[in-house]
Each structure stands twice: as C-alpha cells, then as structure tokens.
N, C-alpha and C positions, 0 to 999 in steps of 0.2 A: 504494500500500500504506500504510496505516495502523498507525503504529507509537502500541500500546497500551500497557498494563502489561503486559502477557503478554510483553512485546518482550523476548529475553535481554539482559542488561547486559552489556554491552562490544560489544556488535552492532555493527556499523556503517550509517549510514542508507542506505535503501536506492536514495535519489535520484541518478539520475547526472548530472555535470554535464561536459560537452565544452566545451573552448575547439579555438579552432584558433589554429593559432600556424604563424610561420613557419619552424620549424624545428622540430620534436620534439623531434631528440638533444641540441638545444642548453638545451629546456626542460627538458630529464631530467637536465642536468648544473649547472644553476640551480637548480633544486629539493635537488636534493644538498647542494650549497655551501650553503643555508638551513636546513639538517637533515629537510629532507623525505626521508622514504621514496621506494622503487622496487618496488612491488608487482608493476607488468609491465612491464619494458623496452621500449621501441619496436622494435616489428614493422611486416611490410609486411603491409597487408589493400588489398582489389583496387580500392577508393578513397582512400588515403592511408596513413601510418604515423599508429601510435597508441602512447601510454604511458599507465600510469594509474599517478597518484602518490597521496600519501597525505600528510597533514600527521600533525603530534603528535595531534590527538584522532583520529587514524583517520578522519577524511573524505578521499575517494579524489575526486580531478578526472584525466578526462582528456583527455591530449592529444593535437591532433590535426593531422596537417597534408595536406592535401586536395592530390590528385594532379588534374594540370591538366584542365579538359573536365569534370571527374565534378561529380555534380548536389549534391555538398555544399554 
C-alpha cells in the first residue's frame, strides 16, 4: 500500500514488521519498562504467541515466539 497525501495524519504505517523472540511476555514487559505501548497483549495463535507493541510515533512491531515443529 502506498501511502500518499490522501494518507490521514496520524495514521499509522501500514507495514508490519515481526520479530521472533524468545519469549513474548518477557518482550511485552521490556517494551513497557522503555515507555513502549501495548496495543495487543500476547495471545496464543495455533503457531506461537504474539504481541504487537507500539513505540512513541505509533509504529506497531510484533512479537512473536514460534511454537516448536510449526513452519515459522
């Protein structure tokens, strides 16, 4: 997607970006202690747990940590 001028102001871009880490909850309570938001708490999905955090300008990264076998 192509962010134009038409884009609203204060949007957020709309590129996702995944890490995997080893441990989610531990990255979701790092991010905290650094003033990062918590947009979605880590969940269990049927390939791993996931959070999606947020810095001060609103760029959301998430996290991810891949459950063992799955083709992550």
């Amino acid at each position: 997607m192509r962010m134009t001028d038409s884009w609203p102001a204060g949007a957020p871009a709309p590129q996702k970006v995944y890490f995997l880490v080893e441990n989610t909850d531990h990255a979701v309570e790092a991010a905290q202690a650094s003033s990062g938001e918590v947009p979605s708490p880590g969940r269990d999905l049927p390939y791993g747990r996931l959070a999606v955090l947020q810095d001060p300008k609103r760029s959301r990264l998430r996290r991810d940590r891949a459950v063992a076998g799955s083709a992550h």
